[in-house]
C-alpha positions in Angstrom: -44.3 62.4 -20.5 -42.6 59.8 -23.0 -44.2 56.6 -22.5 -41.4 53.5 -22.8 -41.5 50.2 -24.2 -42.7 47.4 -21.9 -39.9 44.5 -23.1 -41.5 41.9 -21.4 -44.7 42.1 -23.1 -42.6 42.2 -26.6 -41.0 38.9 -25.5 -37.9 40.0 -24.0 -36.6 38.2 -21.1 -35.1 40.7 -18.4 -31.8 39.3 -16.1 -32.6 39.0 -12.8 -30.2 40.3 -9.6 -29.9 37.3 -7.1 -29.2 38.2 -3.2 -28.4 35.0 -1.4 -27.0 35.8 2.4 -26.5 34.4 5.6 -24.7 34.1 8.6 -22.1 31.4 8.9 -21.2 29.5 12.0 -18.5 31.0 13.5 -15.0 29.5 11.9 -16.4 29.1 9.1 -15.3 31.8 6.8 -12.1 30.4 5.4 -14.6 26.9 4.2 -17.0 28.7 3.1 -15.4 30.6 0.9 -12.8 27.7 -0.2 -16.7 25.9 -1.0 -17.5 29.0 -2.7 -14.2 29.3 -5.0 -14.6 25.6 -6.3 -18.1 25.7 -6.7 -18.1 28.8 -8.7 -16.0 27.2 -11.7 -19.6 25.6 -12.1 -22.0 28.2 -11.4 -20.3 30.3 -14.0 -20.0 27.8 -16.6 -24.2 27.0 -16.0 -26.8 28.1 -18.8 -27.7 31.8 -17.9 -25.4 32.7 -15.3 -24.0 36.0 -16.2 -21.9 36.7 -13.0 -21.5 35.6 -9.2 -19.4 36.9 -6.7 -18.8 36.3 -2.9 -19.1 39.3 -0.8 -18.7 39.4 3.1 -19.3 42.1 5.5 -16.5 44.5 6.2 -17.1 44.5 9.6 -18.4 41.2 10.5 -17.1 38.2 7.9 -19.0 36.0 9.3 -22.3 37.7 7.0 -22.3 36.9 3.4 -23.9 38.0 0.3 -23.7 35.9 -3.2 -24.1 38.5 -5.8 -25.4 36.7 -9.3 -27.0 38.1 -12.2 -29.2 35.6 -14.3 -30.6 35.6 -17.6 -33.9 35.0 -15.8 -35.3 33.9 -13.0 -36.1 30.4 -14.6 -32.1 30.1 -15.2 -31.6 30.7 -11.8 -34.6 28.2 -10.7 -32.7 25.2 -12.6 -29.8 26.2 -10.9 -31.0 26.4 -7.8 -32.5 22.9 -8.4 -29.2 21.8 -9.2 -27.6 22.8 -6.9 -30.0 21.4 -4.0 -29.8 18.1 -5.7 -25.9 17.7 -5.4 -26.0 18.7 -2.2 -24.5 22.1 -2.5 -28.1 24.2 -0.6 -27.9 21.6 2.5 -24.4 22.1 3.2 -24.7 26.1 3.3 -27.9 25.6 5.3 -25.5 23.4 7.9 -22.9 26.0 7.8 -24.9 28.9 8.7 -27.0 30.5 11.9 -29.0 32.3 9.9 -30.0 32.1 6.2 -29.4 31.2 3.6 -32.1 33.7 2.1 -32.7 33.9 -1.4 -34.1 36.9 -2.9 -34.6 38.0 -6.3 -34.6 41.1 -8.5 -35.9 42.2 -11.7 -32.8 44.7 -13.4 -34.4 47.6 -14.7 -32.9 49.9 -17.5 -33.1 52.6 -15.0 
């Protein structure tokens, strides 16, 4: 068995996959996603951020996943700080039943 090179321990800071979904109030869609497409002229233009994307359910709209991939997770932490400061984190938390839940993944080389 080859033995691979641990990049973390030579200093190499992996991206990170972030899952953040929920399940909006319903009516909601067509704001949340207006929200979503002004909001991400910023997002992608913020140190780190390599990508985001809204996705919603095929079946039911009303459940949401952002899709991001970060630099690392302390990219996405300042982000996320940001963007509970200007408001952006409360207003998602008023428009949804359920969520938002953040979680966050280590990319492999797999």
């Amino acid at each position: 068995m080859k033995k691979g090179f641990n990049l973390e321990s030579l200093g190499v800071i992996m991206a990170v996959s972030v899952l953040l979904s929920g399940t909006l109030k319903t009516g909601l869609v067509d704001q949340f996603s207006g929200i979503c497409t002004e909001a991400f002229h910023v997002t992608r233009a913020f140190d780190g951020c390599q990508n985001i994307n809204l996705t919603l359910h095929v079946e039911d709209p009303h459940k949401f996943v952002l899709t991001e991939v970060w630099d690392s997770k302390e990219h996405y932490e300042k982000y996320l700080a940001f963007r509970t400061e200007d408001g952006t984190v409360g207003a998602i938390e008023e428009m949804c039943v359920d969520g938002p839940n953040i979680d966050i993944f280590d990319i492999t080389d797999a």
